[in-house]
TITIPA-300508 format. One record per residue: x, y, z of N, C-alpha, C, O in turn; residue in one letter; residue number from 0. Coordinates in steps of 0.02 Angstrom, whole numbers. Layout:
// residues N
<atom n_px="X" n_py="Y" n_pz="Z" ca_px="X" ca_py="Y" ca_pz="Z" c_px="X" c_py="Y" c_pz="Z" o_px="X" o_py="Y" o_pz="Z" resn="a" resi="NUM"/>
...
// end
This chain:
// residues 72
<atom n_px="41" n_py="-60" n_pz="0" ca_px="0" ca_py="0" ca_pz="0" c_px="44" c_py="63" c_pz="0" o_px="25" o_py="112" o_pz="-33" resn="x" resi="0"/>
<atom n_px="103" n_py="64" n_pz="37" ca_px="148" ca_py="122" ca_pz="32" c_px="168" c_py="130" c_pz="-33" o_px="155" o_py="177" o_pz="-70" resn="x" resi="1"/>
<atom n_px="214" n_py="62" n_pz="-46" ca_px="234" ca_py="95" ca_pz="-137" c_px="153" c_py="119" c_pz="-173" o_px="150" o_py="177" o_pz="-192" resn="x" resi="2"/>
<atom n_px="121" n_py="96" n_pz="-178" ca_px="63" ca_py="137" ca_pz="-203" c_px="55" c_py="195" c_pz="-189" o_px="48" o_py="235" o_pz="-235" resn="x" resi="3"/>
<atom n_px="53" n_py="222" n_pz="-108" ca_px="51" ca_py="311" ca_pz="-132" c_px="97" c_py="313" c_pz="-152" o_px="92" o_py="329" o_pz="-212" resn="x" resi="4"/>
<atom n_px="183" n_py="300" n_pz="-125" ca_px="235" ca_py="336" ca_pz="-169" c_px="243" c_py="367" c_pz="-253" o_px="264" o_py="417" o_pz="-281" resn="x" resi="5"/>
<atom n_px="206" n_py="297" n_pz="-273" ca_px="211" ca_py="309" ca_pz="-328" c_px="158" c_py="357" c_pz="-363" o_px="170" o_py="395" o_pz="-409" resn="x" resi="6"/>
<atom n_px="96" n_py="348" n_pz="-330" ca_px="61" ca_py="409" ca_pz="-338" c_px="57" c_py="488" c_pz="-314" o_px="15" o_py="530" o_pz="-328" resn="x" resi="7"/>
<atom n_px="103" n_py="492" n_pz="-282" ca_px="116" ca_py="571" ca_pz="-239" c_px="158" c_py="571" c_pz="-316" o_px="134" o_py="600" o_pz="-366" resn="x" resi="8"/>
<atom n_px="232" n_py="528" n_pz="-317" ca_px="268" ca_py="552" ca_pz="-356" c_px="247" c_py="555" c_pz="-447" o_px="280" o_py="585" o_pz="-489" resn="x" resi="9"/>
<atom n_px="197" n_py="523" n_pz="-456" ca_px="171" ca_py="535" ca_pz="-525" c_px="120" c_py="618" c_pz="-510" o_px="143" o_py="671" o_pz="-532" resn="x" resi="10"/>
<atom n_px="89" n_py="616" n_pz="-493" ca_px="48" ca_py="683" ca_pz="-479" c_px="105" c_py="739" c_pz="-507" o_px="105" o_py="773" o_pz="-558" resn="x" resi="11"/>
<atom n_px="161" n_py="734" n_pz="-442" ca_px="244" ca_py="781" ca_pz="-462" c_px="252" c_py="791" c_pz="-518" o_px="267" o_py="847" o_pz="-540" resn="x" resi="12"/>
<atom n_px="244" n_py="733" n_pz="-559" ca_px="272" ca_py="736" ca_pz="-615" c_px="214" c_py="779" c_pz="-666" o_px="228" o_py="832" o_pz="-694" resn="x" resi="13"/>
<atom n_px="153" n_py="745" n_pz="-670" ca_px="120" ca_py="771" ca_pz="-707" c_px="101" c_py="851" c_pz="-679" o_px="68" o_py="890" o_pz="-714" resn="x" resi="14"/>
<atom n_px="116" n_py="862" n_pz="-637" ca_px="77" ca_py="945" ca_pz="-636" c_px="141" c_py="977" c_pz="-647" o_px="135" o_py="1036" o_pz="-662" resn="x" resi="15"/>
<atom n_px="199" n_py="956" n_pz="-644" ca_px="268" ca_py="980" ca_pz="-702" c_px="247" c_py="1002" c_pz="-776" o_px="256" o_py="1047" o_pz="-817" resn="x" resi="16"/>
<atom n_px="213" n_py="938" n_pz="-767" ca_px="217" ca_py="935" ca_pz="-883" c_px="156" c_py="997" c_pz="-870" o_px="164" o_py="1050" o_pz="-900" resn="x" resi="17"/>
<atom n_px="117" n_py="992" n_pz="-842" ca_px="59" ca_py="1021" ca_pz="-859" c_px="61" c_py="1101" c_pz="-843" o_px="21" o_py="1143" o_pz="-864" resn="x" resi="18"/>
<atom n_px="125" n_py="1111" n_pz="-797" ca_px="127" ca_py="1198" ca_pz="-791" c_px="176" c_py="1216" c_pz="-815" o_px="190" o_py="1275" o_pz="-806" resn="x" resi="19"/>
<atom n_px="227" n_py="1170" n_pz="-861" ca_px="262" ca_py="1183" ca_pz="-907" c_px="345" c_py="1180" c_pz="-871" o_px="397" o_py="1167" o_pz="-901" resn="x" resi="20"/>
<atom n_px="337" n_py="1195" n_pz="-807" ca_px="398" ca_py="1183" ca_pz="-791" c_px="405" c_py="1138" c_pz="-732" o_px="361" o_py="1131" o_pz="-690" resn="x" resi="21"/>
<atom n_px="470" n_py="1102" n_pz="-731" ca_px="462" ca_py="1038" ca_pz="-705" c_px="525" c_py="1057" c_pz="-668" o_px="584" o_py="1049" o_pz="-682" resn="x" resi="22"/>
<atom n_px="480" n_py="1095" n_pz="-592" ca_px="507" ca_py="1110" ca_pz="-522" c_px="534" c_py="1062" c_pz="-503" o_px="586" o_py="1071" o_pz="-471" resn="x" resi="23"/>
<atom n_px="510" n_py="998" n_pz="-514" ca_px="537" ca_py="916" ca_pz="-469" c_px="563" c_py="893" c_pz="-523" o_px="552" o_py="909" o_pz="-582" resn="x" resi="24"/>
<atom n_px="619" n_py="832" n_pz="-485" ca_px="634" ca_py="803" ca_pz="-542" c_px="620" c_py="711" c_pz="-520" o_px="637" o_py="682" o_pz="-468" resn="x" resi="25"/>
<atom n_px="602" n_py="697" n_pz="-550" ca_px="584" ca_py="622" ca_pz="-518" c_px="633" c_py="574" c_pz="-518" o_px="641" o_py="536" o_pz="-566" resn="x" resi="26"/>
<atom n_px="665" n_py="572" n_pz="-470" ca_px="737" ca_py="498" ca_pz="-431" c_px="693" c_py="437" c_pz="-413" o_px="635" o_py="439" o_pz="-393" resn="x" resi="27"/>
<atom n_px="734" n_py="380" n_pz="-424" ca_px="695" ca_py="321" ca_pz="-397" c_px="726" c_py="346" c_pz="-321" o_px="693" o_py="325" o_pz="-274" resn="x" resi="28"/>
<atom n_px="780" n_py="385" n_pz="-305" ca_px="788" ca_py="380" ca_pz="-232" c_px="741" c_py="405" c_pz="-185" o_px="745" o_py="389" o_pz="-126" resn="x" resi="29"/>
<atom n_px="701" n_py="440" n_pz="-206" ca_px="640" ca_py="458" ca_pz="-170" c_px="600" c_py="404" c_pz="-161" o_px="577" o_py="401" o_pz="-104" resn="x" resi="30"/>
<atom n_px="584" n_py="359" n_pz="-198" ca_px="523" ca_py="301" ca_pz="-219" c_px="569" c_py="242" c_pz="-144" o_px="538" o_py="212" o_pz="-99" resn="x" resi="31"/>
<atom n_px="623" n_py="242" n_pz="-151" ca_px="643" ca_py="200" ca_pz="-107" c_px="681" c_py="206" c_pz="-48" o_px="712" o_py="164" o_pz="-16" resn="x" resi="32"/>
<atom n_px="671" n_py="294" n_pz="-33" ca_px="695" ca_py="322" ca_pz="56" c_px="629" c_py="335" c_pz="60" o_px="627" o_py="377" o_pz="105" resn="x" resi="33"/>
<atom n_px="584" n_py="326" n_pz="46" ca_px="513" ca_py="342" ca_pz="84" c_px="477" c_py="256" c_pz="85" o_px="437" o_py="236" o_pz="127" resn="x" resi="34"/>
<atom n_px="492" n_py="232" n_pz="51" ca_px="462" ca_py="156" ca_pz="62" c_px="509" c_py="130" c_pz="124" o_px="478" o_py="96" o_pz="165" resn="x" resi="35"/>
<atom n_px="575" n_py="140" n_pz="139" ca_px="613" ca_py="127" ca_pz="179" c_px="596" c_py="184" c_pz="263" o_px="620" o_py="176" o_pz="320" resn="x" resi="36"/>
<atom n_px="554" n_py="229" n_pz="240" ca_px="517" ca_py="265" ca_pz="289" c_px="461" c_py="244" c_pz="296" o_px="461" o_py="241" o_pz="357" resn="x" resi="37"/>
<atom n_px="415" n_py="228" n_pz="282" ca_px="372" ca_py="165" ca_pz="290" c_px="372" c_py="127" c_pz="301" o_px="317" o_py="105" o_pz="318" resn="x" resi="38"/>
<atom n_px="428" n_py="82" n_pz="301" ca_px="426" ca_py="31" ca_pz="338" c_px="478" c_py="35" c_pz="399" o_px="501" o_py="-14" o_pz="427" resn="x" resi="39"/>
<atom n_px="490" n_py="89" n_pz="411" ca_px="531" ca_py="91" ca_pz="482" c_px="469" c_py="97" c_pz="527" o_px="465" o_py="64" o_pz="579" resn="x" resi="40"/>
<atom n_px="419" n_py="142" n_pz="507" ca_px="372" ca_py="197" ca_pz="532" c_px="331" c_py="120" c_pz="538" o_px="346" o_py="109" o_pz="597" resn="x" resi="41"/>
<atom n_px="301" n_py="76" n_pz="524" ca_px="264" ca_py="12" ca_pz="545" c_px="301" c_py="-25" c_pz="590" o_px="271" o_py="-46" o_pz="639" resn="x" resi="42"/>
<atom n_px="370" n_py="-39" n_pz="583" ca_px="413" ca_py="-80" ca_pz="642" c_px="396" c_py="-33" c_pz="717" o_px="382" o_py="-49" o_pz="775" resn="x" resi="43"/>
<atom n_px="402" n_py="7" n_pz="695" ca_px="393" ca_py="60" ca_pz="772" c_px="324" c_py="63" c_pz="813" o_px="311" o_py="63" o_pz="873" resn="x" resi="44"/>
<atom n_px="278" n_py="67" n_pz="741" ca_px="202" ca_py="49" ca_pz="764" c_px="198" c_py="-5" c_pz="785" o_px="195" o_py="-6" o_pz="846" resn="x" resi="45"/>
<atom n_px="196" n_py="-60" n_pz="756" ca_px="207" ca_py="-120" ca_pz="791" c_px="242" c_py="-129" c_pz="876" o_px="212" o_py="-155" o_pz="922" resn="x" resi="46"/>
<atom n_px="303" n_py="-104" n_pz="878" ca_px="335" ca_py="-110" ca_pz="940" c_px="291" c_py="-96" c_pz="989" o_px="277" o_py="-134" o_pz="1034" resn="x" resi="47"/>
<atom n_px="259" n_py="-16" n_pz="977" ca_px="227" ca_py="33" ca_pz="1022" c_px="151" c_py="-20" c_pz="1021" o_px="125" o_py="-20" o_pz="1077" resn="x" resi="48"/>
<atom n_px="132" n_py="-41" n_pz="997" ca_px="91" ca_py="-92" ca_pz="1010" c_px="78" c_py="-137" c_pz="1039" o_px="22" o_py="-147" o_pz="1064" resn="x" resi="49"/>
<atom n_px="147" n_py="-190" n_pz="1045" ca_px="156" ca_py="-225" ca_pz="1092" c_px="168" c_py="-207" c_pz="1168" o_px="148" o_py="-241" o_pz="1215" resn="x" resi="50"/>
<atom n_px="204" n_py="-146" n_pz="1174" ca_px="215" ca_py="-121" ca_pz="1229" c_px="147" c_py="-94" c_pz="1265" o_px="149" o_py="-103" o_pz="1325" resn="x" resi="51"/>
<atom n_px="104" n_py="-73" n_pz="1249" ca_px="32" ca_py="-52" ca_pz="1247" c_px="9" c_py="-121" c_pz="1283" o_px="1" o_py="-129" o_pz="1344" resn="x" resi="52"/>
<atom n_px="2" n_py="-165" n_pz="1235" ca_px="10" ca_py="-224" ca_pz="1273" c_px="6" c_py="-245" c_pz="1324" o_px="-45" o_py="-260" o_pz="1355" resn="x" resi="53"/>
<atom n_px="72" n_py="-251" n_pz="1344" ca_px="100" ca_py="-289" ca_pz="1378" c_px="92" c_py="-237" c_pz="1443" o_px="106" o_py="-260" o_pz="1498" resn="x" resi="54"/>
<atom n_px="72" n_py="-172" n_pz="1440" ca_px="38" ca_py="-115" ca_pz="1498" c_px="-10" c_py="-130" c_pz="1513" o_px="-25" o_py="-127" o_pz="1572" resn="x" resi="55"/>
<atom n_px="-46" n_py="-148" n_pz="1474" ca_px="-141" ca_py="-140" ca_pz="1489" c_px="-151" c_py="-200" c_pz="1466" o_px="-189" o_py="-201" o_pz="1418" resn="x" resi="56"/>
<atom n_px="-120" n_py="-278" n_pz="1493" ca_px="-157" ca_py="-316" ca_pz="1472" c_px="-218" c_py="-338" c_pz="1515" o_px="-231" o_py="-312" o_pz="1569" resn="x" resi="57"/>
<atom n_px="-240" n_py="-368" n_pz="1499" ca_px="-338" ca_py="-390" ca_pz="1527" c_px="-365" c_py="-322" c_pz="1556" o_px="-424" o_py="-320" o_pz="1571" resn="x" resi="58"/>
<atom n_px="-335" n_py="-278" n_pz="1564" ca_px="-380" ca_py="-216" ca_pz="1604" c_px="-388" c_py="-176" c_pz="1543" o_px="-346" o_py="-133" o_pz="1533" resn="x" resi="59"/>
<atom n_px="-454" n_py="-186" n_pz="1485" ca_px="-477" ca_py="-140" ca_pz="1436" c_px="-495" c_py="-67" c_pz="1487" o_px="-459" o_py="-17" o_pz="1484" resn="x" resi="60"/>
<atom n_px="-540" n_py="-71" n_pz="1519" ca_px="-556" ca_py="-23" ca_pz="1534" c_px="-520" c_py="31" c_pz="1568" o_px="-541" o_py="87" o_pz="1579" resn="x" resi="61"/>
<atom n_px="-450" n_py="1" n_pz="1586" ca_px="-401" ca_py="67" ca_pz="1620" c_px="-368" c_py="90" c_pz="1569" o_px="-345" o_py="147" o_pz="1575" resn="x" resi="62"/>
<atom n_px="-356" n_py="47" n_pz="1494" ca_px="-337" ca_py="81" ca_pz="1442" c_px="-369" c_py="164" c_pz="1430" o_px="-428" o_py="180" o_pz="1430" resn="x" resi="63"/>
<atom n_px="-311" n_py="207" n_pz="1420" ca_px="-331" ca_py="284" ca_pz="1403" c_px="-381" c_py="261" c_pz="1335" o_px="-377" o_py="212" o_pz="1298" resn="x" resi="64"/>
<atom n_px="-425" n_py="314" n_pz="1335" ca_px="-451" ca_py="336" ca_pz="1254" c_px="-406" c_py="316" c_pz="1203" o_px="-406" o_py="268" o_pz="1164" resn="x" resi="65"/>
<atom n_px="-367" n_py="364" n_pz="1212" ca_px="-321" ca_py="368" ca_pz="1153" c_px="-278" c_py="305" c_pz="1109" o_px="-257" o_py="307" o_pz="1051" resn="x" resi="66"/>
<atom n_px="-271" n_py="243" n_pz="1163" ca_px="-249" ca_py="194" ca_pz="1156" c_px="-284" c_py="128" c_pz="1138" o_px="-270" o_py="70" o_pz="1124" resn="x" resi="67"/>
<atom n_px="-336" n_py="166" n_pz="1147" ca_px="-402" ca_py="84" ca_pz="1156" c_px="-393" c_py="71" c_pz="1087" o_px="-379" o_py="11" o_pz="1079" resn="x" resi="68"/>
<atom n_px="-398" n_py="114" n_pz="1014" ca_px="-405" ca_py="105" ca_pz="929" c_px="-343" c_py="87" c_pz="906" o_px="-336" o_py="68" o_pz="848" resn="x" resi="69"/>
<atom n_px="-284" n_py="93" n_pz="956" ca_px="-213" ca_py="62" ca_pz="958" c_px="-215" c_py="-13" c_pz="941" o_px="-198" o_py="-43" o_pz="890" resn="x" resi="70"/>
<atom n_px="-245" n_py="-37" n_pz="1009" ca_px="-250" ca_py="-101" ca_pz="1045" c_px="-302" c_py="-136" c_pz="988" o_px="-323" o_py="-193" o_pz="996" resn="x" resi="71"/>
// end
């Protein structure tokens, strides 16, 4: 699902280049693959913070904060 936006943020880039005539961006695969590599750091971490959530509030749902319950 990530390479999918990537590749769609970075096509958009491209086409509103062609389309306003000048082409502000220039399109690198290194972008396509330090942001997929940021995506998937950014899920290892979610994940972690998940388990740790966890392993805080286990069997007691209801002392879980708000904020954490759509975590869990």
């Amino acid at each position: 699902m990530s390479v999918l936006f990537i590749l769609l943020i970075e096509s958009s880039q491209f086409i509103i280049g062609v389309m306003v005539g000048y082409m502000y961006r220039i399109f690198d695969v290194d972008d396509i693959i330090f942001n997929f590599i940021g995506c998937m750091i950014g899920y290892v971490l979610f994940i972690l913070f998940r388990k740790v959530l966890r392993y805080f509030y286990k069997g007691e749902p209801n002392q879980t904060p708000v904020l954490f319950r759509h975590v869990l």
